[in-house]
mmCIF file of the N, C-alpha and C atoms, coordinates in Angstrom:
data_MODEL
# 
_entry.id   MODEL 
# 
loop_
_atom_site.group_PDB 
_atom_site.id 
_atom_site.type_symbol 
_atom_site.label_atom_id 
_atom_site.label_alt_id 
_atom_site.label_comp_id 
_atom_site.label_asym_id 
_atom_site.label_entity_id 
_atom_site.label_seq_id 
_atom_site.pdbx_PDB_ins_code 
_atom_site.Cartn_x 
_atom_site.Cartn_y 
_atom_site.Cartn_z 
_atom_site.occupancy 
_atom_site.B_iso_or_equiv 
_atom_site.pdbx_formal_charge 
_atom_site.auth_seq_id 
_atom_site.auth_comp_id 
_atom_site.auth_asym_id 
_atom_site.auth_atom_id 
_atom_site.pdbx_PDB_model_num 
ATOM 1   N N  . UNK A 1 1  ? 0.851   -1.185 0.000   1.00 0.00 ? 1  UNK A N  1 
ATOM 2   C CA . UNK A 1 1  ? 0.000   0.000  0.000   1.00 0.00 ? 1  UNK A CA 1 
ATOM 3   C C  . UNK A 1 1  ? 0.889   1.238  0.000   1.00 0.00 ? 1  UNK A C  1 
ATOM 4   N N  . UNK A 1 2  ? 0.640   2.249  -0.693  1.00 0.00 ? 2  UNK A N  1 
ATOM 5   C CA . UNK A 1 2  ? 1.155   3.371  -1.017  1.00 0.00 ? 2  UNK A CA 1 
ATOM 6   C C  . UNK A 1 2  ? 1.106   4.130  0.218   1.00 0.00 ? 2  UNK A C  1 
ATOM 7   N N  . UNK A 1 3  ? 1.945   4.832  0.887   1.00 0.00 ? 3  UNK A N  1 
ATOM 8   C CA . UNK A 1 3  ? 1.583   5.849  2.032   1.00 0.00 ? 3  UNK A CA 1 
ATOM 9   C C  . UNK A 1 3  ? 0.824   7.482  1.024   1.00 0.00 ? 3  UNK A C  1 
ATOM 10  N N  . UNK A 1 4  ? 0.105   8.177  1.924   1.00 0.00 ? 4  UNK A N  1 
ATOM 11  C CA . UNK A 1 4  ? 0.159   8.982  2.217   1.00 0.00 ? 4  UNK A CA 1 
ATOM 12  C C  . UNK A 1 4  ? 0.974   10.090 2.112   1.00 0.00 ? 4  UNK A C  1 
ATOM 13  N N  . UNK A 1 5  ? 0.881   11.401 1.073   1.00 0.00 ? 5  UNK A N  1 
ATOM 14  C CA . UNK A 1 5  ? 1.876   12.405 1.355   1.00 0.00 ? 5  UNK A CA 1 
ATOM 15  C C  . UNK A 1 5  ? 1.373   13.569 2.170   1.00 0.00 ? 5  UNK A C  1 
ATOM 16  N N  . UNK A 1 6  ? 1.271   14.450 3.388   1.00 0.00 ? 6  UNK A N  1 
ATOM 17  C CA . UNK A 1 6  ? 0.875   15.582 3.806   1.00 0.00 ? 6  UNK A CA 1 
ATOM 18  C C  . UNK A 1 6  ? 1.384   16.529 3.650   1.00 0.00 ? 6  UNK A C  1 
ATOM 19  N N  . UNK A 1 7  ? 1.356   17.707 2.949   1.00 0.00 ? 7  UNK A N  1 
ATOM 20  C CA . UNK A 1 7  ? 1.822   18.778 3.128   1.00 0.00 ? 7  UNK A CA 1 
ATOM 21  C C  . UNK A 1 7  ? 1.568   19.452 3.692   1.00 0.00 ? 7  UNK A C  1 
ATOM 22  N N  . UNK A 1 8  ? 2.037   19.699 5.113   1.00 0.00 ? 8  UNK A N  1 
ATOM 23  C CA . UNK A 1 8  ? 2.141   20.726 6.396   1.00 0.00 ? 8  UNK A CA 1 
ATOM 24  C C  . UNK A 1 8  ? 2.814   21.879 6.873   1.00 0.00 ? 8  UNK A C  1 
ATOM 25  N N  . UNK A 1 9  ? 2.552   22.177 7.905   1.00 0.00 ? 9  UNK A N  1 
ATOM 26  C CA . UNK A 1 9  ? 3.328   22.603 8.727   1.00 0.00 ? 9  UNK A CA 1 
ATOM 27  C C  . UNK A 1 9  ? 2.984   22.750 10.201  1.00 0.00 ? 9  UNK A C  1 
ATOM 28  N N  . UNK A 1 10 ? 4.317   23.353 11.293  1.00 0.00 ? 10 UNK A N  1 
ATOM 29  C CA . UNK A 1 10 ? 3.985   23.422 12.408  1.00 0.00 ? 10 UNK A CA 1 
ATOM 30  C C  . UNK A 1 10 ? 2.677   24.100 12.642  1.00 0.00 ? 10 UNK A C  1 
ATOM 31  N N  . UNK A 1 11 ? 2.414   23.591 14.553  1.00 0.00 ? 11 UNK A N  1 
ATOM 32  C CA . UNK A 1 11 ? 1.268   24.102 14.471  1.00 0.00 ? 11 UNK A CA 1 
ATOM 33  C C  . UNK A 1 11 ? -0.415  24.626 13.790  1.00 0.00 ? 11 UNK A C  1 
ATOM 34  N N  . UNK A 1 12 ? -0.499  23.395 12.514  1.00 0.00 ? 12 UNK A N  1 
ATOM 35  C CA . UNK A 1 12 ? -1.400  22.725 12.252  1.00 0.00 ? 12 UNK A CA 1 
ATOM 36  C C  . UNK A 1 12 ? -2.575  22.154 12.831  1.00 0.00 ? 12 UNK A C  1 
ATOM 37  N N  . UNK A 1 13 ? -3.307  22.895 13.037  1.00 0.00 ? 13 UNK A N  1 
ATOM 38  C CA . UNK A 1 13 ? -4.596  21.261 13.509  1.00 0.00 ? 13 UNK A CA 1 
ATOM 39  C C  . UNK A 1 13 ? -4.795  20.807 13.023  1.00 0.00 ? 13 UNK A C  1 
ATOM 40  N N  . UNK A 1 14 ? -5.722  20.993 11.393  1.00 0.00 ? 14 UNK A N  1 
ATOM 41  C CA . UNK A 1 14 ? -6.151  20.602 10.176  1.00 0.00 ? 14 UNK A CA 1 
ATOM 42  C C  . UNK A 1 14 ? -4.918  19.587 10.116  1.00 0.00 ? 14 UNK A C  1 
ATOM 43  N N  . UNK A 1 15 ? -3.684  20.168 9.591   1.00 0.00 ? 15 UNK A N  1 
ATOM 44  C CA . UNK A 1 15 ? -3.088  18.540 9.716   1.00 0.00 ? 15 UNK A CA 1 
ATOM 45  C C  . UNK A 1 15 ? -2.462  17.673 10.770  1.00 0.00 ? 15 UNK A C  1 
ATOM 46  N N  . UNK A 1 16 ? -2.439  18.185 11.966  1.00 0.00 ? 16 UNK A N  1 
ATOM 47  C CA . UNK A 1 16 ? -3.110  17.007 12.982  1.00 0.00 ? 16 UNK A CA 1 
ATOM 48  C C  . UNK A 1 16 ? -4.046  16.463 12.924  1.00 0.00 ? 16 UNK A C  1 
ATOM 49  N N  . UNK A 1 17 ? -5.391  16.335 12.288  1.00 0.00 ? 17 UNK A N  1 
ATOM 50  C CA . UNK A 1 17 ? -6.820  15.958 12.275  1.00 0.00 ? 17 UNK A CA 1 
ATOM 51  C C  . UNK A 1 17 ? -6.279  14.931 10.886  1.00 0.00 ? 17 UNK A C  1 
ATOM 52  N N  . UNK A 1 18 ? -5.386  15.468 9.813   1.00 0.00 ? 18 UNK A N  1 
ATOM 53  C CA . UNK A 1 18 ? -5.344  14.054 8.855   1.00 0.00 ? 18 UNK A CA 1 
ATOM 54  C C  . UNK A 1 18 ? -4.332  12.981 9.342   1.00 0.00 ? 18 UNK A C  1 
ATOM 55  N N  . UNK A 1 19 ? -3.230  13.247 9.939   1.00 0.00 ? 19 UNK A N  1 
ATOM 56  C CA . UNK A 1 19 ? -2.184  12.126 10.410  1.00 0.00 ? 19 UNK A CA 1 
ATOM 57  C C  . UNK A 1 19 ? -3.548  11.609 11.646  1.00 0.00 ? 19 UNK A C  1 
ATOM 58  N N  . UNK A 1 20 ? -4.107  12.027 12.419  1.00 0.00 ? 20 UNK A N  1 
ATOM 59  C CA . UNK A 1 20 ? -4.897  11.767 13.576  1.00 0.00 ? 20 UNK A CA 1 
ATOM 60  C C  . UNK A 1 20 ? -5.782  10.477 12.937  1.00 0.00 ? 20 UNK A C  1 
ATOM 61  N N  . UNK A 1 21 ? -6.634  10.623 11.827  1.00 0.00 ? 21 UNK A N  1 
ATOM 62  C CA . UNK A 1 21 ? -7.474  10.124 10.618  1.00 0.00 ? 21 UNK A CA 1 
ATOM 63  C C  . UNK A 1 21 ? -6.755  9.028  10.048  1.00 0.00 ? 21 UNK A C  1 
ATOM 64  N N  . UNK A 1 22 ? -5.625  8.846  9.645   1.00 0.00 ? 22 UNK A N  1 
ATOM 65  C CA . UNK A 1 22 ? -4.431  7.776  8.759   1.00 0.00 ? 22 UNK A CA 1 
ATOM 66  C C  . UNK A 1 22 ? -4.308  6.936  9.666   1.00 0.00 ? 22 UNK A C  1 
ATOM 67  N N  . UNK A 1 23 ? -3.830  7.537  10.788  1.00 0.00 ? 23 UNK A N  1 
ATOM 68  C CA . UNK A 1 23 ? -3.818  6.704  12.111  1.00 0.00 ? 23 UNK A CA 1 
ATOM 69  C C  . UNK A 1 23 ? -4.963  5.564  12.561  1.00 0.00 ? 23 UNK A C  1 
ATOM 70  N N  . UNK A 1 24 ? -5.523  6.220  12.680  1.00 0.00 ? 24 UNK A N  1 
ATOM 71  C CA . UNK A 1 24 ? -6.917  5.834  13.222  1.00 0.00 ? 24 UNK A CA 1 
ATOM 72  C C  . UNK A 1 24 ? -7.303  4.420  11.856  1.00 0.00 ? 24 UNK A C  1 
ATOM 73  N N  . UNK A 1 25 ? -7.071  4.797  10.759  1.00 0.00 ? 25 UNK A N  1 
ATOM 74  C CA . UNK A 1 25 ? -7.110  4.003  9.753   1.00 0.00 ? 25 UNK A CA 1 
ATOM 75  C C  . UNK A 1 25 ? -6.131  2.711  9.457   1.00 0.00 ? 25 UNK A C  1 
ATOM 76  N N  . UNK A 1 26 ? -5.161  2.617  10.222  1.00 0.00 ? 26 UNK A N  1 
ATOM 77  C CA . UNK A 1 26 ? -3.921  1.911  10.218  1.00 0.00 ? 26 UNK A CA 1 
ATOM 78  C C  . UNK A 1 26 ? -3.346  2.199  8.561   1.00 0.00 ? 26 UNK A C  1 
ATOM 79  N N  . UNK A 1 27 ? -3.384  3.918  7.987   1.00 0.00 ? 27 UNK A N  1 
ATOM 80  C CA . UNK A 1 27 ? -3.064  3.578  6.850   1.00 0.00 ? 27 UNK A CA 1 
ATOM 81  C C  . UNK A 1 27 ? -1.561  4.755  7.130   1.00 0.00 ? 27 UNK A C  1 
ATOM 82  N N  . UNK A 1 28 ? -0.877  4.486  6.370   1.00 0.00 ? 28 UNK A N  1 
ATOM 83  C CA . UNK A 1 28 ? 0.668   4.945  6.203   1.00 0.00 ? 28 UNK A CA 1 
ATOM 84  C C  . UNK A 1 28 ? 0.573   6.159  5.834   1.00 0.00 ? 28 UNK A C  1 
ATOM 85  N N  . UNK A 1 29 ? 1.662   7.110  6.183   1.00 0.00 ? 29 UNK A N  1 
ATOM 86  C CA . UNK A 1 29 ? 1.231   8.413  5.742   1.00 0.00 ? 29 UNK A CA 1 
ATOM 87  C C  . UNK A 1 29 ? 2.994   8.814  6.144   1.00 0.00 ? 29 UNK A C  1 
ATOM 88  N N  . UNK A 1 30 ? 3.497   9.889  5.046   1.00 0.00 ? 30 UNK A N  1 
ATOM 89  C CA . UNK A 1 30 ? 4.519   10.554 5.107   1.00 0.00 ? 30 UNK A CA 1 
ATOM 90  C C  . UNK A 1 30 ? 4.389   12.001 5.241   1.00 0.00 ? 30 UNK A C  1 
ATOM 91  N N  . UNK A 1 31 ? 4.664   12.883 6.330   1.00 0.00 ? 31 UNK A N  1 
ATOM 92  C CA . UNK A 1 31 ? 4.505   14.264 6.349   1.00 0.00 ? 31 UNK A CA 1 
ATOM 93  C C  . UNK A 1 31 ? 5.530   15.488 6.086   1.00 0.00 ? 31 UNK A C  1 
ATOM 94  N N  . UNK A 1 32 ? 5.685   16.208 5.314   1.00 0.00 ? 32 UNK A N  1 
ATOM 95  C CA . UNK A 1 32 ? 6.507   16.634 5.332   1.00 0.00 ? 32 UNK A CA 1 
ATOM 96  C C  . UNK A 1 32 ? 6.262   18.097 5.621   1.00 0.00 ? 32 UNK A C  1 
ATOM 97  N N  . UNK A 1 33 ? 6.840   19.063 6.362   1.00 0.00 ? 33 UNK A N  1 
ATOM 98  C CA . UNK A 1 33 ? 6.560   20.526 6.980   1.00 0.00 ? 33 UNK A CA 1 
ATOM 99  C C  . UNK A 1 33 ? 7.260   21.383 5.821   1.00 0.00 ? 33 UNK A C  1 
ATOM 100 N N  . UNK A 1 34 ? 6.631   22.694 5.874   1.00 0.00 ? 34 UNK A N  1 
ATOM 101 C CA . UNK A 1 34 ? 6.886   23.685 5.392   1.00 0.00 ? 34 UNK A CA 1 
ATOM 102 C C  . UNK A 1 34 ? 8.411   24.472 5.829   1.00 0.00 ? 34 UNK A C  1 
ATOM 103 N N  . UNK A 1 35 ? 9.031   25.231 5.263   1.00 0.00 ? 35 UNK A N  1 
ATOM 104 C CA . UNK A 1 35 ? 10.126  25.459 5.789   1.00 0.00 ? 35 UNK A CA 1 
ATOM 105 C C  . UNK A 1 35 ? 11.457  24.159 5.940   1.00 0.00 ? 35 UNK A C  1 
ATOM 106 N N  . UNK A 1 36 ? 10.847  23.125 6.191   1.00 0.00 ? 36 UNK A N  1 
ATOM 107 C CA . UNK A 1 36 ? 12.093  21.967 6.623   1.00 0.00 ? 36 UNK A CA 1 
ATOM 108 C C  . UNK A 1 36 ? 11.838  21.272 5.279   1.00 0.00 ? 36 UNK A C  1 
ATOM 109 N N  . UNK A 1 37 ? 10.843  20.832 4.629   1.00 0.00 ? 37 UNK A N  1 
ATOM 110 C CA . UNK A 1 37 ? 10.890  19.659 4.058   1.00 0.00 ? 37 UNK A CA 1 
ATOM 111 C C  . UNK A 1 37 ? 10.480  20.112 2.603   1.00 0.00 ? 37 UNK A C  1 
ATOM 112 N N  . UNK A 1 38 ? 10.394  21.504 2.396   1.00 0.00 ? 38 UNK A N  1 
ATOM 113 C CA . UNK A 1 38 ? 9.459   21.856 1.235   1.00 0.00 ? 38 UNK A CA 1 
ATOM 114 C C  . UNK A 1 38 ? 9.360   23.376 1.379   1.00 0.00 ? 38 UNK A C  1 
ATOM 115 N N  . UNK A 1 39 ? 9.076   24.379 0.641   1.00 0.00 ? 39 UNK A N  1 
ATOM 116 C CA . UNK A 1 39 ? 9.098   25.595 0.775   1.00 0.00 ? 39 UNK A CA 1 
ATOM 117 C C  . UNK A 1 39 ? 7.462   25.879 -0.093  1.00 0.00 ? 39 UNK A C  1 
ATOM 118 N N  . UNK A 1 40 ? 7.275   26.954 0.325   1.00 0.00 ? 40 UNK A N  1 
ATOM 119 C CA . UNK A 1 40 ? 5.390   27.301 -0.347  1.00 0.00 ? 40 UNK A CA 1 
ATOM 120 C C  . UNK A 1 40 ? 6.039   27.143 -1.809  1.00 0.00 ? 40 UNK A C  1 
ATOM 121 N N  . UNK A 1 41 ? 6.608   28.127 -2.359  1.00 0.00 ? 41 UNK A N  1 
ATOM 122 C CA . UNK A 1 41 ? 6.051   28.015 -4.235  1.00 0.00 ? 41 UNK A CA 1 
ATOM 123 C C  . UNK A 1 41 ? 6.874   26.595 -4.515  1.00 0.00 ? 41 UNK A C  1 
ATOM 124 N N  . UNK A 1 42 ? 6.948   25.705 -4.171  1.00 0.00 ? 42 UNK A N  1 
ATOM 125 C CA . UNK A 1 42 ? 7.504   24.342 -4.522  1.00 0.00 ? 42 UNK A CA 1 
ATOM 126 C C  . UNK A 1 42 ? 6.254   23.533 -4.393  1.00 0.00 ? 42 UNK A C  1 
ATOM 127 N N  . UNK A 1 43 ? 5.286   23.607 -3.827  1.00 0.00 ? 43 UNK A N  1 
ATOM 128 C CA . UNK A 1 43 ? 4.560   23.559 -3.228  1.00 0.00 ? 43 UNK A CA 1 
ATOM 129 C C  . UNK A 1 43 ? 2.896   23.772 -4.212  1.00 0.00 ? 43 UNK A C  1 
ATOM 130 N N  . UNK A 1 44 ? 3.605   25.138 -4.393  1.00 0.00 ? 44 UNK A N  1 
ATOM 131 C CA . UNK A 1 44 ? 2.391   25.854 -5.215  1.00 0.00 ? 44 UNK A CA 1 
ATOM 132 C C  . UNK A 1 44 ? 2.961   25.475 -6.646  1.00 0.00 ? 44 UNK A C  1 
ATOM 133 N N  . UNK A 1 45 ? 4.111   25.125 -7.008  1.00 0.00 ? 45 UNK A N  1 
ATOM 134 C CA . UNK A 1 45 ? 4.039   25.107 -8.213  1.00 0.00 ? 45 UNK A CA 1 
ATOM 135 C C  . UNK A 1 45 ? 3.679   23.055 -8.221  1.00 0.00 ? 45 UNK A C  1 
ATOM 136 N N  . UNK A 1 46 ? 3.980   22.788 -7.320  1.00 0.00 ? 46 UNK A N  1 
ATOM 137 C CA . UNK A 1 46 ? 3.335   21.044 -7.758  1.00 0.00 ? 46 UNK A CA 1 
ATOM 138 C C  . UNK A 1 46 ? 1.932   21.248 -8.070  1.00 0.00 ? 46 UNK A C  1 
ATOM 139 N N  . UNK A 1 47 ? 1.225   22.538 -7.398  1.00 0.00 ? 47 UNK A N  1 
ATOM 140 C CA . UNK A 1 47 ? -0.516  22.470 -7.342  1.00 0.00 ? 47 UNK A CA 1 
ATOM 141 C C  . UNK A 1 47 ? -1.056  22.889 -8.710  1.00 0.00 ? 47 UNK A C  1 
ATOM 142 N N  . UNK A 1 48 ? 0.117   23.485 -9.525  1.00 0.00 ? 48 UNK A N  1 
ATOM 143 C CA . UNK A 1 48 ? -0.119  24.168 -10.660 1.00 0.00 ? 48 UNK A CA 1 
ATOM 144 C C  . UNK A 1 48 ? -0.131  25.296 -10.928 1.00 0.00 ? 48 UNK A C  1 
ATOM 145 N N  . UNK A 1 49 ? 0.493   26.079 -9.380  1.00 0.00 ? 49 UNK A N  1 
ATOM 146 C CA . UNK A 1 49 ? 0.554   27.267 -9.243  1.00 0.00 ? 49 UNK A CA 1 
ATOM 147 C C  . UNK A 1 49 ? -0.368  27.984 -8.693  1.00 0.00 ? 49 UNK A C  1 
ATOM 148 N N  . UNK A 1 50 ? -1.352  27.646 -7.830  1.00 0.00 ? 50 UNK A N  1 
ATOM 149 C CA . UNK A 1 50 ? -2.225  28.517 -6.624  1.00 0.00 ? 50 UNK A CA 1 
ATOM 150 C C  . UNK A 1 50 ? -1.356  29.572 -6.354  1.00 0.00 ? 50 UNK A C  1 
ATOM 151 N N  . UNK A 1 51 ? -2.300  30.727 -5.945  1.00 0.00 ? 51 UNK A N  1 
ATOM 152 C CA . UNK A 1 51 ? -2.310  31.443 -5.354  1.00 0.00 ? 51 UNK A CA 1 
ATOM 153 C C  . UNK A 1 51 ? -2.399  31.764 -4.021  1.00 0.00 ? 51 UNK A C  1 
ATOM 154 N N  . UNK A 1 52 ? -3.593  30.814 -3.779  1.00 0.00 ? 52 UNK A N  1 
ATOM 155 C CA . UNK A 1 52 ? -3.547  30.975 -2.249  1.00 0.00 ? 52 UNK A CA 1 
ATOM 156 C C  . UNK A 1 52 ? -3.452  29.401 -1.751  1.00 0.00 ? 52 UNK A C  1 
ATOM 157 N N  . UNK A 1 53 ? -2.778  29.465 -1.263  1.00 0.00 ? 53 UNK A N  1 
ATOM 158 C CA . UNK A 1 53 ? -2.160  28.308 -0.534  1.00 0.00 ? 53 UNK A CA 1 
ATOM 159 C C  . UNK A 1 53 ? -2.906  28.233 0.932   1.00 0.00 ? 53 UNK A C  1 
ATOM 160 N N  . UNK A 1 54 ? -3.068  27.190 1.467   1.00 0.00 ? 54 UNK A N  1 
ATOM 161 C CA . UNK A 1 54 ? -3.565  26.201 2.546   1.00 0.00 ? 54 UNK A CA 1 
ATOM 162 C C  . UNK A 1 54 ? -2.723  24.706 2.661   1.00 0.00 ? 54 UNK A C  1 
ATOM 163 N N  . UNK A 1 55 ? -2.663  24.569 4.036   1.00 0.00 ? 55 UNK A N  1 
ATOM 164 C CA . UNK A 1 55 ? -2.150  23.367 4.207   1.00 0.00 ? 55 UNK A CA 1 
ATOM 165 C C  . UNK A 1 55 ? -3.142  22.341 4.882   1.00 0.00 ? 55 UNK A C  1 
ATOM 166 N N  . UNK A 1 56 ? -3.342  21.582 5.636   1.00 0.00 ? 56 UNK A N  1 
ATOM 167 C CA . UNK A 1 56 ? -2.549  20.442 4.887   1.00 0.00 ? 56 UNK A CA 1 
ATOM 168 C C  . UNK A 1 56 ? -2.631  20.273 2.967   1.00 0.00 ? 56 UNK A C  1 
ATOM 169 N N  . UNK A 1 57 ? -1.762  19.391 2.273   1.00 0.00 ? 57 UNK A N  1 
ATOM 170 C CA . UNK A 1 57 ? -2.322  19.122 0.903   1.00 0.00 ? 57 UNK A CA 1 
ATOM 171 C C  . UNK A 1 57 ? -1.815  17.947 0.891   1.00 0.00 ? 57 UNK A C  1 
ATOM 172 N N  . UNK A 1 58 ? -2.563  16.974 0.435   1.00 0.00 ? 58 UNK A N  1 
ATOM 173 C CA . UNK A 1 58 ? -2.888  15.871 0.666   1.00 0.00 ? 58 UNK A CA 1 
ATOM 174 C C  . UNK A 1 58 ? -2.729  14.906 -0.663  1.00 0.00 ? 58 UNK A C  1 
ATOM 175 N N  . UNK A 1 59 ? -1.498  14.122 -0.624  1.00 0.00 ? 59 UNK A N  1 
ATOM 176 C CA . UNK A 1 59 ? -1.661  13.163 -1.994  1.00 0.00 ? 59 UNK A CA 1 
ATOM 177 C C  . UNK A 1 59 ? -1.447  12.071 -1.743  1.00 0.00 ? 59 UNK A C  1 
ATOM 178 N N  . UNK A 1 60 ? -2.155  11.665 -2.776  1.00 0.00 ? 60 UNK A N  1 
ATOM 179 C CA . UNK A 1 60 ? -1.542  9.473  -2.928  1.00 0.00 ? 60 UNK A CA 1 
ATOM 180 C C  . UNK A 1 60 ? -1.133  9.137  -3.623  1.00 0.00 ? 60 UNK A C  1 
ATOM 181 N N  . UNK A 1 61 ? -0.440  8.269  -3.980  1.00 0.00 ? 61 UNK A N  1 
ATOM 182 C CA . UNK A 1 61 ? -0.200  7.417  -5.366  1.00 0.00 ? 61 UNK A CA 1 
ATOM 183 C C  . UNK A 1 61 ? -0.061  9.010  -6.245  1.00 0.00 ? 61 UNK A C  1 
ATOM 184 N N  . UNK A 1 62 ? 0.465   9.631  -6.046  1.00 0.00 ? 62 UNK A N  1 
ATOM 185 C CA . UNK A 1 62 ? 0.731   10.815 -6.654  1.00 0.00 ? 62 UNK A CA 1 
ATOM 186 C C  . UNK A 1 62 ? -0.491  11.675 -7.406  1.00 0.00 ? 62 UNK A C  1 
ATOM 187 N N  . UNK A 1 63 ? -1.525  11.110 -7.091  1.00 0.00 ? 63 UNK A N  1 
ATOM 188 C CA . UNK A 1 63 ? -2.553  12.556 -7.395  1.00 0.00 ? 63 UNK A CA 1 
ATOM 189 C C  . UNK A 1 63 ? -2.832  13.153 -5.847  1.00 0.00 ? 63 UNK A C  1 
ATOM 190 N N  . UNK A 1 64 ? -3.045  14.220 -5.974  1.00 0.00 ? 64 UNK A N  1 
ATOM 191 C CA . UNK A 1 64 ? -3.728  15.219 -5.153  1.00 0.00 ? 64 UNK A CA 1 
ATOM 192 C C  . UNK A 1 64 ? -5.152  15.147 -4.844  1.00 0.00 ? 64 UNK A C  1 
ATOM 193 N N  . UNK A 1 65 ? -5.430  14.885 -3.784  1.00 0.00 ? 65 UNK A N  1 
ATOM 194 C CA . UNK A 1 65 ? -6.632  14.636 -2.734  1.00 0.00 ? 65 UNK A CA 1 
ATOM 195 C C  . UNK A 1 65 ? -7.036  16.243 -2.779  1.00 0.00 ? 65 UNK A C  1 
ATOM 196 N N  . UNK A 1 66 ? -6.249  17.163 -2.188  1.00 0.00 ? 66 UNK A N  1 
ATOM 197 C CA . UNK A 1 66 ? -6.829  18.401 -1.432  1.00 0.00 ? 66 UNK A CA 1 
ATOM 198 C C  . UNK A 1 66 ? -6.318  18.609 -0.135  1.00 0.00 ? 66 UNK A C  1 
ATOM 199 N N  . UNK A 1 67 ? -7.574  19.223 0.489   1.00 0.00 ? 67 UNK A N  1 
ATOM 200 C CA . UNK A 1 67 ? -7.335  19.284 1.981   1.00 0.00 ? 67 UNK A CA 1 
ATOM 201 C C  . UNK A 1 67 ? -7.450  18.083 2.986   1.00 0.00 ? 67 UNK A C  1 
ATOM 202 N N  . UNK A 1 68 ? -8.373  18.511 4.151   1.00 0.00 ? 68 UNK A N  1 
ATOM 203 C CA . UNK A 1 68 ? -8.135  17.391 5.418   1.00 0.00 ? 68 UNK A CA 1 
ATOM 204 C C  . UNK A 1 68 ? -9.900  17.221 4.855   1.00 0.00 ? 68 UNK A C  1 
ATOM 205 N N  . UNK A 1 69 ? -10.803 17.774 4.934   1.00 0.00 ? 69 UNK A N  1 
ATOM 206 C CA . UNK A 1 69 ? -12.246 17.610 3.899   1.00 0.00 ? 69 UNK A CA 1 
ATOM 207 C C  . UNK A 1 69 ? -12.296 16.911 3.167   1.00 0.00 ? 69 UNK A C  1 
ATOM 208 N N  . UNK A 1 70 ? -11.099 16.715 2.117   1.00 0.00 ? 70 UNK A N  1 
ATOM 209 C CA . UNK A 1 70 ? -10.983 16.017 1.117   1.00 0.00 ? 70 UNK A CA 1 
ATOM 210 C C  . UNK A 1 70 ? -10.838 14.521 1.381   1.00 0.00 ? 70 UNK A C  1 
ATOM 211 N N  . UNK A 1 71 ? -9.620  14.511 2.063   1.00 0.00 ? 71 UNK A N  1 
ATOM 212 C CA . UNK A 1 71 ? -9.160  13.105 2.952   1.00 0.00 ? 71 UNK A CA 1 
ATOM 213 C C  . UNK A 1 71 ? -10.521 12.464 3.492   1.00 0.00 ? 71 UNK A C  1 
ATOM 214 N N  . UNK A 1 72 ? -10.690 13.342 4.200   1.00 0.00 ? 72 UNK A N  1 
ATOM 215 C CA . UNK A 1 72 ? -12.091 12.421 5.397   1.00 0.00 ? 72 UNK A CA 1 
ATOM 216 C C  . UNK A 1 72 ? -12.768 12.091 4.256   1.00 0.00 ? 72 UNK A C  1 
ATOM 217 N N  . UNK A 1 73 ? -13.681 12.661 3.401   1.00 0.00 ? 73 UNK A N  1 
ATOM 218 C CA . UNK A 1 73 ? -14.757 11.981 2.185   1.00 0.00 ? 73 UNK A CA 1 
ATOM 219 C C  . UNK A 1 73 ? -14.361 11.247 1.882   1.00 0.00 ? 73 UNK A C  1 
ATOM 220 N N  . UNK A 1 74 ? -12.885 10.834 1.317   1.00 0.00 ? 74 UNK A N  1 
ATOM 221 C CA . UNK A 1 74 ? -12.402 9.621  0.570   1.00 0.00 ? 74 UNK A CA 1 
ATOM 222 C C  . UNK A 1 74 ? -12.257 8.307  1.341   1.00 0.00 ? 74 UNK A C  1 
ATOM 223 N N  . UNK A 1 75 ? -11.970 8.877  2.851   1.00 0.00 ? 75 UNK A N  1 
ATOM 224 C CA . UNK A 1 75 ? -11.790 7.613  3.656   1.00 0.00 ? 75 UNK A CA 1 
ATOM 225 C C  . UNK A 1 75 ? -12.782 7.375  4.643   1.00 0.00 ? 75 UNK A C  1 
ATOM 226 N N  . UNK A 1 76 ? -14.291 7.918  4.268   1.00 0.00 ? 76 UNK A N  1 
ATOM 227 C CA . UNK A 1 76 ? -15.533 7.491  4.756   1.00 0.00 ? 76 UNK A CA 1 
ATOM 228 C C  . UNK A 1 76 ? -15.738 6.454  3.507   1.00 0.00 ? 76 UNK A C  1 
ATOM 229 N N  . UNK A 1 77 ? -15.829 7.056  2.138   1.00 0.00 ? 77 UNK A N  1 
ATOM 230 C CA . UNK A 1 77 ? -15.959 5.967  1.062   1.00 0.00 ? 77 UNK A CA 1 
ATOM 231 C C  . UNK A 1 77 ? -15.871 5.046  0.732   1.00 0.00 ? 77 UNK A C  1 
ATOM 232 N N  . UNK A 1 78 ? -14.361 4.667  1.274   1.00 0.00 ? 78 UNK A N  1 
ATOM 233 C CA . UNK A 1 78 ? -13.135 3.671  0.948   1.00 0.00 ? 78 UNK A CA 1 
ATOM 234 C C  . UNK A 1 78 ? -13.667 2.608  2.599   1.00 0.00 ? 78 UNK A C  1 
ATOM 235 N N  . UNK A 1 79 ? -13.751 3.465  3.604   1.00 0.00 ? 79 UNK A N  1 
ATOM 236 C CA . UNK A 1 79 ? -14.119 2.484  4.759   1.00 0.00 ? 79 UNK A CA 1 
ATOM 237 C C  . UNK A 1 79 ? -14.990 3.036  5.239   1.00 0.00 ? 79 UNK A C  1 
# 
């Protein structure tokens, strides 16, 4: 099974609420923070170039989920 990518940062709830969610799921998840692991327009340019940026951002298997909204719908679906 593929983990999980989060794009975060400190002091997050929203993405405390998706690692919290993965967890809870026994499903794998890799997080990586803003500033340490990734910088915004690296970020924004994987998204296609947003403007306004929000975190968490959320991918699998290399497409893009979204947010922590996004996550939860898919993994009410899925389980």
């Amino acid at each position: 099974m593929n983990k999980y990518i989060i794009y975060g940062k400190n002091d997050c709830s929203w993405c405390e609420k998706a690692k919290k969610l993965l967890e809870e799921k026994g499903l794998p998840y890799e997080e990586l923070k803003l500033g340490i692991d990734y910088e915004r327009d690296e970020l924004a340019a994987k998204l296609g170039g947003v403007e306004r940026l929000t975190v968490p951002q959320i991918f699998h298997e290399g497409i893009h989920l979204g947010n922590y909204e996004a996550l939860r719908n898919l993994i009410e679906k899925m389980y």
